[in-house]
C-alpha positions as CSV (number, residue, x, y, z in Angstrom):
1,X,74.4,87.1,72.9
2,X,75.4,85.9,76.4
3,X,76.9,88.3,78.3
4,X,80.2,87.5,80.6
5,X,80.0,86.9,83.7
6,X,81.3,89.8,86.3
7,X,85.2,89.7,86.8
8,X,83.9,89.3,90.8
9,X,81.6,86.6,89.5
10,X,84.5,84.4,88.2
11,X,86.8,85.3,90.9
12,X,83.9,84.0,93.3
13,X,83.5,80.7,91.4
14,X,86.8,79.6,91.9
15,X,87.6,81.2,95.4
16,X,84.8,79.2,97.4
17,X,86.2,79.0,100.9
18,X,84.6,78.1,104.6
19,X,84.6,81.0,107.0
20,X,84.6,80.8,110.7
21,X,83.6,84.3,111.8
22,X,84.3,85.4,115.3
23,X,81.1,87.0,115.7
24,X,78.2,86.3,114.6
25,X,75.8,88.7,115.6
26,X,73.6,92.1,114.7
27,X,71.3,93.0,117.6
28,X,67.6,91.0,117.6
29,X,66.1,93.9,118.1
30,X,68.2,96.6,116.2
31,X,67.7,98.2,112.6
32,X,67.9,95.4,109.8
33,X,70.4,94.6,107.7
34,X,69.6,94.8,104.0
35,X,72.3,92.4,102.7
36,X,72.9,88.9,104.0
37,X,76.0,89.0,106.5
38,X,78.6,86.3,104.9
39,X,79.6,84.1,107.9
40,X,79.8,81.1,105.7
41,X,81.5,80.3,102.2
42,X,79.8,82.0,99.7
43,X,79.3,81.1,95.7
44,X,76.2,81.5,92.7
45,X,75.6,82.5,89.7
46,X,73.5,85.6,88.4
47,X,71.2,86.5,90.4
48,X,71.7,84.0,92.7
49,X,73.9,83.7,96.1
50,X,74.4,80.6,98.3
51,X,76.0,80.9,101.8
52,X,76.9,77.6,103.6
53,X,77.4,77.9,107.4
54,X,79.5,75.7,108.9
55,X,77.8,74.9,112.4
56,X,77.2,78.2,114.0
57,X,74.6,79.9,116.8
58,X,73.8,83.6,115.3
59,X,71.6,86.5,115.8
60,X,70.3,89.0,113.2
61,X,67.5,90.8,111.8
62,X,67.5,91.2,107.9
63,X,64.9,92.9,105.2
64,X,66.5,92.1,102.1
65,X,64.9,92.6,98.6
66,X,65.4,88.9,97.6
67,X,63.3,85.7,98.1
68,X,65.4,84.2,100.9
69,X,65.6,80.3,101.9
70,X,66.8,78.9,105.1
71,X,67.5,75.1,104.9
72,X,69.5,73.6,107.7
73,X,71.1,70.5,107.4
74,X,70.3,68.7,111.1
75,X,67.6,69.8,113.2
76,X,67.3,74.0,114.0
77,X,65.7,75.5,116.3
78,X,65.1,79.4,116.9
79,X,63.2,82.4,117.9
80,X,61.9,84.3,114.9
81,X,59.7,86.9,114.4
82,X,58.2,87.5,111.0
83,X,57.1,91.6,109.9
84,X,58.2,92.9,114.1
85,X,55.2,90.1,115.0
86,X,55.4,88.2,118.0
87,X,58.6,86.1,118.5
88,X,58.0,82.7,118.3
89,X,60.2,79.2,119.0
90,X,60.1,77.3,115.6
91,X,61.7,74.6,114.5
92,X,63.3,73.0,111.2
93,X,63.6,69.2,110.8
94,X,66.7,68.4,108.4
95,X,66.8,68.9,105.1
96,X,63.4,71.6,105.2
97,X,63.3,74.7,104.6
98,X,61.9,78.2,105.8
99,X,61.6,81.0,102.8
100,X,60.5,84.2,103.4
101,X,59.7,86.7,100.0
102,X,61.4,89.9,99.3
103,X,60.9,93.1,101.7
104,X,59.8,90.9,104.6
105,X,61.8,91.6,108.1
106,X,62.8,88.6,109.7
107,X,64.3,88.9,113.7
108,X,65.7,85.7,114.5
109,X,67.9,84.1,116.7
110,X,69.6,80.8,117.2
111,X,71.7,79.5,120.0
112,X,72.7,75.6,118.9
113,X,75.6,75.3,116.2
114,X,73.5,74.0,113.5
115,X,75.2,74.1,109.7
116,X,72.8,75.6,107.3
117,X,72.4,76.8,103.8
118,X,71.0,80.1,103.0
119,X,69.6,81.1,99.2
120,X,68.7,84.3,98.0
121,X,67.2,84.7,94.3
122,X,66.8,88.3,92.6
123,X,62.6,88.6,92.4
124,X,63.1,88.1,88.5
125,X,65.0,84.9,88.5
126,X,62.4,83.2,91.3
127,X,58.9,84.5,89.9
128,X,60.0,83.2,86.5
129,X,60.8,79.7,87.7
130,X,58.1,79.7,89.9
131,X,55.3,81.0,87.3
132,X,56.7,78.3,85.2
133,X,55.7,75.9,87.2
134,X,52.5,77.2,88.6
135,X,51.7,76.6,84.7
136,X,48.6,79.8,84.5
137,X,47.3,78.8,88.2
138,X,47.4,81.4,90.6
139,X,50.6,82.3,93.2
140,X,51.8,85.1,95.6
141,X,54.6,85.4,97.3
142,X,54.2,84.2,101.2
143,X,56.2,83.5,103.8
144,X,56.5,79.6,103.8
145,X,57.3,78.0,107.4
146,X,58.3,74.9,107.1
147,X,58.5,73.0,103.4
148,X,59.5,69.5,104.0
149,X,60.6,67.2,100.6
150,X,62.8,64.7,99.7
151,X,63.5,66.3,96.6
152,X,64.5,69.3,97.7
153,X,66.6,67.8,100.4
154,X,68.4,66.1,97.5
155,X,69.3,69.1,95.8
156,X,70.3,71.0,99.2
157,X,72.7,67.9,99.6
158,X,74.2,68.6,96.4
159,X,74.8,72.0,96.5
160,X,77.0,71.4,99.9
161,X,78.8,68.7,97.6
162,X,79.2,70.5,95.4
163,X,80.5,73.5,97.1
164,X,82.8,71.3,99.3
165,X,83.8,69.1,97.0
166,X,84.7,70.0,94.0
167,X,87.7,72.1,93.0
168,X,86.4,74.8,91.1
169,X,82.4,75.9,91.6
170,X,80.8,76.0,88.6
171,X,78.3,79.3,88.9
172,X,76.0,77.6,86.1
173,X,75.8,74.3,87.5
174,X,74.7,76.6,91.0
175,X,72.1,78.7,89.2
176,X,70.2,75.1,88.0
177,X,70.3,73.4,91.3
178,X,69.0,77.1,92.3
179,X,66.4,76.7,89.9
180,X,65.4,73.6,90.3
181,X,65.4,74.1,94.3
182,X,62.7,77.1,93.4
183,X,61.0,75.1,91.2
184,X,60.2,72.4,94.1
185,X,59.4,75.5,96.0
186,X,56.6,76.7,93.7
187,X,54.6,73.7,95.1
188,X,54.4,75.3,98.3
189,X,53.4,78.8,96.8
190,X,50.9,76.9,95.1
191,X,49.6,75.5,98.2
192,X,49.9,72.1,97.3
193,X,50.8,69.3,100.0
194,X,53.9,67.9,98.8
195,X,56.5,65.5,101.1
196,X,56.1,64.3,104.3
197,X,54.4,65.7,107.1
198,X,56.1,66.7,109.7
199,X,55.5,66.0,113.4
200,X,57.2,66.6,116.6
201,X,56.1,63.0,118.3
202,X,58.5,63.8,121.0
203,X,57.5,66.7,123.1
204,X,60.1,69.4,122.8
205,X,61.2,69.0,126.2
206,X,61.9,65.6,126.4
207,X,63.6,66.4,122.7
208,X,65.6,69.3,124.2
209,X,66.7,66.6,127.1
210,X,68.2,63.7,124.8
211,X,69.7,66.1,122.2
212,X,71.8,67.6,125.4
213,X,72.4,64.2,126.5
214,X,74.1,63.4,122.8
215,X,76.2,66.5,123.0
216,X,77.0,65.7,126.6
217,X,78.4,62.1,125.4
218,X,80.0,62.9,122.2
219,X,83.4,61.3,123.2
220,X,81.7,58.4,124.6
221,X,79.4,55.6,123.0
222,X,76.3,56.1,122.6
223,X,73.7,53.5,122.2
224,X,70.0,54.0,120.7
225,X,68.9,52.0,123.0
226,X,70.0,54.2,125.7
227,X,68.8,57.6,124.5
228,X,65.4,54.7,124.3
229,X,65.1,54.3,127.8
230,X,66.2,57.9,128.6
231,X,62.7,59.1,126.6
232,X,60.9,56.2,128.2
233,X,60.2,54.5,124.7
234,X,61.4,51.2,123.1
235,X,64.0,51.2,120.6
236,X,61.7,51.0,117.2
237,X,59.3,53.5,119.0
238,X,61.9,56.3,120.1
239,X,63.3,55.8,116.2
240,X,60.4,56.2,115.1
241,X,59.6,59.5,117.4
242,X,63.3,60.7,117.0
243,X,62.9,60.8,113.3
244,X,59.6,62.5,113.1
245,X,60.8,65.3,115.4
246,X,64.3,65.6,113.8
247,X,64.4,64.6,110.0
248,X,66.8,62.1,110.7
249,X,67.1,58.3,112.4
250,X,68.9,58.4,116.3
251,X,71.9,57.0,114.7
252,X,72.3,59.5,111.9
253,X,71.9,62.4,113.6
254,X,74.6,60.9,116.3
255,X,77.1,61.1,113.4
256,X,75.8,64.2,112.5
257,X,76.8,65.8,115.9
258,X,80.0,64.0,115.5
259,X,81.1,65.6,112.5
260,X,79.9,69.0,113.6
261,X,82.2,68.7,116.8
262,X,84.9,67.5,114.2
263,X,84.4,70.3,111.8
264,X,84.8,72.9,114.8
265,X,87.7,71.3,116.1
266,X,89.2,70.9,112.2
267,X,88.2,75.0,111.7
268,X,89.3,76.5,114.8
269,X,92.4,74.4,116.2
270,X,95.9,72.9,115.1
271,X,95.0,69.9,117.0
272,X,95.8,66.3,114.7
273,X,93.0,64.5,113.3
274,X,93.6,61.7,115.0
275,X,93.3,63.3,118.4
276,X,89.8,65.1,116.9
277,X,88.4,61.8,115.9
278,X,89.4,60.5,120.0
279,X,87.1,64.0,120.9
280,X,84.7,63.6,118.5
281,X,84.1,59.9,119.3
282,X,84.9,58.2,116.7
283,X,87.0,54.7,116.8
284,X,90.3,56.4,114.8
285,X,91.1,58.5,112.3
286,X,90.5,56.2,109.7
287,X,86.9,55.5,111.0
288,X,86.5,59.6,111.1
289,X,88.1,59.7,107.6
290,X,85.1,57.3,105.9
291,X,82.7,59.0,108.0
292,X,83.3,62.2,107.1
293,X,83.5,61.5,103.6
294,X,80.4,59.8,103.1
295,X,78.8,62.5,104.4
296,X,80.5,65.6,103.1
297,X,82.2,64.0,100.2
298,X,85.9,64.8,101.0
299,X,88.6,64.2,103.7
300,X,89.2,66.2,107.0
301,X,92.4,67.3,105.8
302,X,90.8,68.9,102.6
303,X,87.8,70.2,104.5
304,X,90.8,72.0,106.6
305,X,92.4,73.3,104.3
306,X,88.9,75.3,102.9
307,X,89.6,77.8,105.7
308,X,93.5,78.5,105.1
């Protein structure tokens, strides 16, 4: 027979809301914390625990005793050290993922607002899905870099819709996409070449120079063909470059820094949505409205209201 779900469990499921923490950091170089810090909302189901950040810069060193995935939604970037190993810049293209296995210490530290989704699974729950799939071939756990696949993209989409979007969180409905999101994993632990490949076309200084010069011109319009002949490129070639260092076309990722601004602005001030949407760059409200929507699946005034 089933057993119920914990009294916090159900209070959890229908309590989802955003957080916007003032601080947002345990020392790089300090003892580890052994649970996830909750700067985000936070919802699951048994053995299971998403956290989604809004955009936020962080520091933090963790050794937790759950698998743990990282899976931004716009391109991350951030020092890291793996096991107190050398610190090293890596980077994230949207929609991948970095997982790391139970008992590992991780150092890292990021200084752009990036909204992400964290994931941690209870050992039993993840080796069960995973050995499922790996079907009687060989696996161990491993510290996975970079996973990049549409699939799993998908499903990292629709656990932000679903955790934004809908009224009450169903914990069941989490702990499938959970599973299923492990299950995509399992290719990697396998060591099978799954996705796209991902390369960094643009070098990461001429990168680091146009994604300033997007943040610097938020309120203003911006043209692809500008940021272009800022790299140097032609249109289709800069797209092209853009996308392969970023996980997302020039002109998606422009909306994407939009609606971060806009989710700030929405989180942390009174100011009207109309006035946000002048900041933010958008034509008017209505034109943030549809934007916002299409992306995040509900309105600005409903996405304000998850932090009251």
């Amino acid at each position: 027979m089933a057993q119920e779900p914990a009294q916090d469990e159900r209070e959890m499921a229908g309590r989802f809301r955003l957080r916007a923490a003032a601080s947002r950091r345990i020392d790089f170089s300090g003892p580890p914390v052994t649970k996830l810090p909750e700067w985000g909302g936070v919802a699951g189901d048994d053995g299971v625990r998403f956290i989604l950040h809004p955009p936020i810069d962080f520091e933090l060193a963790y050794c937790i005793p759950h698998y743990f995935v990282f899976t931004p939604f716009a391109r991350a970037v951030a020092d890291v050290s793996i096991g107190d190993g050398t610190v090293r810049r890596r980077s994230w293209a949207a929609g991948s993922a970095f997982v790391v296995p139970p008992e590992t210490l991780v150092r890292a530290r990021m200084e752009d607002a990036v909204e992400f989704l964290c994931m941690t699974v209870e050992p039993e729950r993840a080796e069960a899905v995973i050995g499922a799939a790996a079907r009687g071939r060989r696996w161990a756990p491993q510290v996975i870099e970079e996973f990049a696949d549409s699939g799993f993209a998908a499903l990292q989409q629709e656990v932000r819709r679903s955790l934004l979007g809908d009224p009450l969180v169903e914990p069941a409905y989490l702990g499938a996409l959970a599973d299923a999101m492990m299950a995509r994993l399992a290719c990697a632990f396998l060591g099978q070449a799954i996705g796209r490949e991902v390369k960094e076309a643009l070098s990461p200084h001429l990168l680091h120079r146009i994604l300033r010069h997007v943040d610097d011109q938020l309120c203003e319009k911006i043209a692809v063909e500008d940021l272009a002949a800022e790299a140097g490129l032609s249109r289709s070639h800069f797209s092209r470059a853009f996308q392969a260092a970023t996980g997302e076309a020039p002109r998606d990722f422009i909306i994407g820094r939009r609606l971060s601004k806009a989710r700030d602005l929405l989180a942390q001030t009174d100011l009207g949505i109309a006035e946000i949407a002048v900041q933010t760059g958008f034509s008017s409200q209505a034109h943030l409205s549809t934007a916002f929507k299409k992306r995040l699946g509900l309105s600005p005034a409903r996405y304000r209201a998850a932090f009251r």
